[in-house]
N, C-alpha and C positions, 0 to 999 in steps of 0.2 A: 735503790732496789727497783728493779724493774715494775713488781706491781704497782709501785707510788707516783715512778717516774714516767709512765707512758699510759695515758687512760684507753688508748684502743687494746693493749694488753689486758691491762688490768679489768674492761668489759668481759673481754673475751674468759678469764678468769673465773669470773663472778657469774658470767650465765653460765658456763661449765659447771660449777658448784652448785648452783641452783638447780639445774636439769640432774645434775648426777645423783643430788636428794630426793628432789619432787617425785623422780621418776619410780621408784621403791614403791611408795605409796600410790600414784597415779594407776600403777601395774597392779597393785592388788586391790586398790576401788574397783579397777573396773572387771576385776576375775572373780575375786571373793564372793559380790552377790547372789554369782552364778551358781557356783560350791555351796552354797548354804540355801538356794530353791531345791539343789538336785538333791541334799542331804535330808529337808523336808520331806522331798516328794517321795525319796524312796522308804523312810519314817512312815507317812500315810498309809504307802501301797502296802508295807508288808507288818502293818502295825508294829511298828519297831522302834522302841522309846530311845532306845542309842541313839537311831541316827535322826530322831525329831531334838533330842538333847544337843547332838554336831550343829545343826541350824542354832540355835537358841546361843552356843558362847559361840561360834565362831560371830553373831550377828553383836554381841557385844564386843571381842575387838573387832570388828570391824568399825566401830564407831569412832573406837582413837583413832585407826588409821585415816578415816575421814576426813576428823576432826584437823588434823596434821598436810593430810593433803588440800586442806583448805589454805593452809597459814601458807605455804609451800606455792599454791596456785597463785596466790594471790600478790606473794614474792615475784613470780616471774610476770604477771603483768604490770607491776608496779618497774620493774626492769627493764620491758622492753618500751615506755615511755624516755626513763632518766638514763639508759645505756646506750639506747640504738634510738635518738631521736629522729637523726634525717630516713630513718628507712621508717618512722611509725610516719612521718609528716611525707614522703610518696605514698605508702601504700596501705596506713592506715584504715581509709575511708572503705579500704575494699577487702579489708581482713574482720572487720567492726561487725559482719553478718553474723558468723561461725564465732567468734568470740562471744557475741550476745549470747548465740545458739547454746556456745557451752555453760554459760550460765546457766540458760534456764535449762537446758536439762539437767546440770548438777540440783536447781530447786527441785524440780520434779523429785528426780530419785532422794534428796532426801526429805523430803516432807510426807512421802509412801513409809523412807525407813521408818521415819519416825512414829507413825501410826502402826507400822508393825511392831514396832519394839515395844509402843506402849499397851495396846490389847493383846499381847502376847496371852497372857491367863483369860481374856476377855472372852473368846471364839470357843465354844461347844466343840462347833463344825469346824477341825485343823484344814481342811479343802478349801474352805474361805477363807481362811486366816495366810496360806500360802499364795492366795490370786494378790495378797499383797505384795509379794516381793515383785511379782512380773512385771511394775511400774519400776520396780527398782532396779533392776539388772538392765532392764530397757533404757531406764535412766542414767547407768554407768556405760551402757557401751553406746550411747547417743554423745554424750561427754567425750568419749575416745574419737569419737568420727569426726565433731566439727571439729576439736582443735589438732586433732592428726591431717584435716585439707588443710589447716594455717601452716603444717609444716611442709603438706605436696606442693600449696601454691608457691613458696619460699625454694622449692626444688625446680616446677616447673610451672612458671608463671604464665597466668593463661587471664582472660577477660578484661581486657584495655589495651590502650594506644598509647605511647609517650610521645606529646609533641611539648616540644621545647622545655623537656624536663619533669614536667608534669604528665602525671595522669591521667588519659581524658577516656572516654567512652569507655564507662567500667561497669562490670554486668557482674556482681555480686556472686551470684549465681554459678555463672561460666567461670570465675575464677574460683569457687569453693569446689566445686567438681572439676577440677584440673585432671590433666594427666596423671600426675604420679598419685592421687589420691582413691583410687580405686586398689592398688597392691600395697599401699602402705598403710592404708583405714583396716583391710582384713589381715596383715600380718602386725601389725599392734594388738589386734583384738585375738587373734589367734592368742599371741606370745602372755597376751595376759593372762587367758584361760589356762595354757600352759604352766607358766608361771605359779600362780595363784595352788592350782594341785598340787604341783610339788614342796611349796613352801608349805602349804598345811599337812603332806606326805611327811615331811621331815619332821615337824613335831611330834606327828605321831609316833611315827619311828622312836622317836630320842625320848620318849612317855613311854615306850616297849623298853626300850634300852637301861631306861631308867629302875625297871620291874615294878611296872606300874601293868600288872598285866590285863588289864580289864578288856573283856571284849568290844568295849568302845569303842577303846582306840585301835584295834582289831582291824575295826570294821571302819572305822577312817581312813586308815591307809590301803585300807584293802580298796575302797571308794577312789580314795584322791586318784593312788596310783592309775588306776582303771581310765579317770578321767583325762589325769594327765597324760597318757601315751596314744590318746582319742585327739588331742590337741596339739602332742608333741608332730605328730603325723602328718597334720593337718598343718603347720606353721612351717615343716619342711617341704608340702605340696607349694603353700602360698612364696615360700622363698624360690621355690624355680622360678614362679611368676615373676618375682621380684628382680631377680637375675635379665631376664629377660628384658624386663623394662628398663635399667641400666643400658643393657648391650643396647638400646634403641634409640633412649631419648637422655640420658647421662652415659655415655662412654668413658669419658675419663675416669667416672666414680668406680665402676668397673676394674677399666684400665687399672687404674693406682693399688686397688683391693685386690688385684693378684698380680704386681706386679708384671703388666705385659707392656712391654714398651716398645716393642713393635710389632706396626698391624700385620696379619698372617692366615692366613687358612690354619686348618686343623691343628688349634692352637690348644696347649697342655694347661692343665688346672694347676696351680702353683701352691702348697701346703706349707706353712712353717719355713723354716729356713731362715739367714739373716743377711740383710743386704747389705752390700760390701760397697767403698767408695765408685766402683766403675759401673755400680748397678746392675752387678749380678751376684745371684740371690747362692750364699752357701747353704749345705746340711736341709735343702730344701724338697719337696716329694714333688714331684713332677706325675701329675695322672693323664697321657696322653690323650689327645680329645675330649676332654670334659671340659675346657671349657668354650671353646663348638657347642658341646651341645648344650649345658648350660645357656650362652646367649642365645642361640637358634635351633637349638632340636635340632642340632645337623654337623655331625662330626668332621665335617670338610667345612664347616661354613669361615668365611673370615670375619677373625673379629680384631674391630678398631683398638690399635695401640697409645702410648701417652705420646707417640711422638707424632697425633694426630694432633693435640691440644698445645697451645701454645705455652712455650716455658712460664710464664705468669698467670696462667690460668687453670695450670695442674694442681690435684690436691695433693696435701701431703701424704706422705709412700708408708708413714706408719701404721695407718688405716688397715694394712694388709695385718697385721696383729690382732686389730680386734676383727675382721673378718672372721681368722683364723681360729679366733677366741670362742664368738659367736657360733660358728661350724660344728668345732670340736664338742663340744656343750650339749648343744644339739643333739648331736650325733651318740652322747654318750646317754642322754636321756629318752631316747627313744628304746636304745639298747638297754639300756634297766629295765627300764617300764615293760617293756617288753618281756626281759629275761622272769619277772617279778610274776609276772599276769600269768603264763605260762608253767611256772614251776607252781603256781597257786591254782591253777586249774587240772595240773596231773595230781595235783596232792604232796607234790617234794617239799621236803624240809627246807631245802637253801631259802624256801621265800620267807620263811621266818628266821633265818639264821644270822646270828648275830654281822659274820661281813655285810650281810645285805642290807641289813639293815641300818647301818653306818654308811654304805653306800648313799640308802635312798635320804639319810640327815646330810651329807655331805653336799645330793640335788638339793636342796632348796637353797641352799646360800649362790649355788654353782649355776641357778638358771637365774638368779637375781645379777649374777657376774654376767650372765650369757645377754641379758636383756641392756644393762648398761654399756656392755661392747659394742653391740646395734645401733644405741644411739650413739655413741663416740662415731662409731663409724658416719650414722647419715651423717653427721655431723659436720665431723670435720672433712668428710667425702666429698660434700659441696663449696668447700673450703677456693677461693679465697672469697666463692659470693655469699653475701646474704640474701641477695634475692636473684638468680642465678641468670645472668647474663644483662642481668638490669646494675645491678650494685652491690658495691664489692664491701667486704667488714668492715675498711678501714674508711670508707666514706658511708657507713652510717653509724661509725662508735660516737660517741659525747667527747668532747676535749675537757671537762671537768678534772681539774684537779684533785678531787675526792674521790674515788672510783676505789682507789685502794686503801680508803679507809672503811669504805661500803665493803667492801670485801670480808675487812676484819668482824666488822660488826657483823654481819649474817654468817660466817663464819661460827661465829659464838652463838647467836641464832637457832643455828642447825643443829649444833652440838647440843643445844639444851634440849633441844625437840628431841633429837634422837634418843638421848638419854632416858628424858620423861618417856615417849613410847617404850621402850621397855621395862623400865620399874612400871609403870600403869599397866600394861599387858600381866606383866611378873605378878602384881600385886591382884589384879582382877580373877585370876587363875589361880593363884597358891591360895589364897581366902575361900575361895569358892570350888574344892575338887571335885572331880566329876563322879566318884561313889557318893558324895554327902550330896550330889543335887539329884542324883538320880533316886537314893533314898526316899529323898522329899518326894519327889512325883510321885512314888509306889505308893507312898501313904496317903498324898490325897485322890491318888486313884483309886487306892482302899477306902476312905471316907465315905467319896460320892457314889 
């Protein structure tokens, strides 16, 4: 079997799996804080225990999730020592800044959580009691920045010299502020924000669906959605950016992601479709000049083809899948968000109507689909480097013989974790529903 039989496969395997879990959770550490200050704040402003109650459980699961993306983080640095040793022994000493970094911001933010969570009943004053989250949201999207430059510097390697193989004159600094790490720091943090509304959009939704009709969760979806089409907007503004930096400084990743294999002026945006042995694309949508202007704002401009990149240095042409995957997702959750806001501000029924609302449970699984297509893509977009133009996957995988029994074992790992996150979520919610907690506050708001 191949996984057992060839360790640079079986690496390549096993940080896919890792990445493909971690990343669930890494996306909603770093959204969710957000969601539950805004869910406070608007609690505060309009004295409204609903959504001071939204803050209070969604801050309780976010703890599993946390808790999970700990074990999860800690997974893939413990990886990239024993999977990709000759790429952490070049360029370790100069990834080791923003790695620390992310530690100590993950301390930060949870040592705030923690203090919030526990004076939660503590605070008179809910205004001072919310200046706590602001360490924590600060704290989840500082996490997102330094270890998203370890994955620009890996795209576009910047701050050192290689003489004679080694690394010299390395400026910590200049290589965490790389090039690509200024469009891929705000479109992670975007996608999270994004993210994160629509997956607690869909609960709510599917707690309406369920006839659980409480204005609660009313007013959660009514929230989330709001937030999320603020974000949705905002991650397709940052994706042009994103586009752009491709066409400039990766071409091929470009290139391979919509199939354009020769360079051309006023070249067609390529949708769907499947590629055929001779390398042309059937049942596929062709948008003339988008993608001109996608790379350069300029509908005549030329842009670079694969048959600029040398045959062994192109990435693989499936990429254009999850592009497509990515896009379409997108594009579908702006159009909800959008359709939902809309019919909820003329007064029309459709925004509580039962398709819409199966619509908006169907977004949250459908933008956590949209968020792992992203990365498959940078991913394997950068494909065959690992650190791109420096060295390539197969001379920094481990030759260990065990790689595909590591695989089984976290494997089983990930399955347990996933599992336990949801009976612990399942269990912390069905025990605890939201008329029996909200009951509780009335009465010791009635006491005091």
């Amino acid at each position: 079997m191949l996984l057992f039989d060839d360790p640079v496969f079986g690496s390549r395997m096993l940080t896919l799996l890792t990445l493909t879990f971690h990343i669930i959770f890494a996306t909603l550490g770093v959204g969710v804080p957000l969601m539950i200050m805004i869910a406070q704040w608007v609690g505060i402003k309009r004295n409204d225990m609903h959504y001071i109650m939204l803050a209070r459980r969604w801050a309780r699961g976010f703890v599993v999730l946390v808790a999970v993306g700990v074990v999860t983080g800690t997974a893939i640095g413990l990886q990239l020592s024993l999977l990709w040793p000759e790429f952490m022994q070049l360029a370790g000493h100069v990834i080791a800044l923003p790695l620390f970094m992310e530690v100590f911001a993950f301390f930060f933010e949870a040592i705030f959580l923690g203090i919030y969570l526990y004076t939660w009943d503590r605070f008179e004053n809910q205004k001072k009691h919310l200046l706590l989250l602001v360490p924590v949201a600060i704290g989840a999207a500082l996490s997102a920045f330094f270890i998203t430059t370890v994955n620009g510097f890996m795209n576009s390697p910047d701050g050192f010299s290689i003489v004679d193989g080694q690394m010299t004159g390395v400026s910590p600094i200049e290589a965490m502020f790389n090039t690509a790490s200024p469009t891929k720091v705000t479109h992670v943090i975007a996608t999270a924000f994004m993210t994160s509304s629509f997956v607690l959009a869909a609960v709510a939704a599917f707690k309406l669906l369920c006839r659980s009709n409480h204005d609660y969760h009313k007013k959660a979806l009514h929230l989330t959605m709001k937030v999320g089409l603020v974000f949705a907007v905002a991650t397709a503004i940052v994706g042009d950016f994103s586009g752009k930096y491709l066409a400039e400084h990766q071409p091929e990743k470009l290139a391979a992601a919509e199939w354009h294999f020769e360079t051309e002026s006023e070249a067609p945006l390529v949708l769907y479709g499947i590629l055929g042995e001779d390398n042309e694309p059937s049942y596929a949508i062709e948008i003339p000049y988008a993608l001109s202007i996608l790379a350069h704002n300029d509908p005549f401009a030329e842009v670079e083809g694969l048959n600029e990149t040398p045959a062994d240095e192109q990435p693989l042409l499936f990429v254009h899948y999850f592009f497509d995957t990515m896009i379409t997702i997108g594009m579908f959750m702006i159009g909800l968000s959008l359709i939902y806001w809309f019919a909820s501000w003329r007064g029309w029924s459709v925004a509580s109507s039962k398709p819409m609302r199966w619509l908006i449970v169907a977004g949250g699984p459908l933008s956590i689909l949209a968020i792992e297509a992203g990365w498959w893509m940078a991913e394997f977009g950068r494909q065959p480097w690992i650190l791109r133009g420096v060295m390539t996957v197969d001379e920094a995988a481990t030759q260990s013989a065990y790689v595909g029994h590591m695989f089984v074992a976290f494997a089983g790992l990930y399955f347990i974790l996933g599992v336990g996150v949801v009976v612990v979520l399942t269990k912390i919610f069905k025990d605890n529903p939201v008329e029996l907690e909200l009951g509780e506050q009335v009465v010791i708001a009635h006491e005091l």
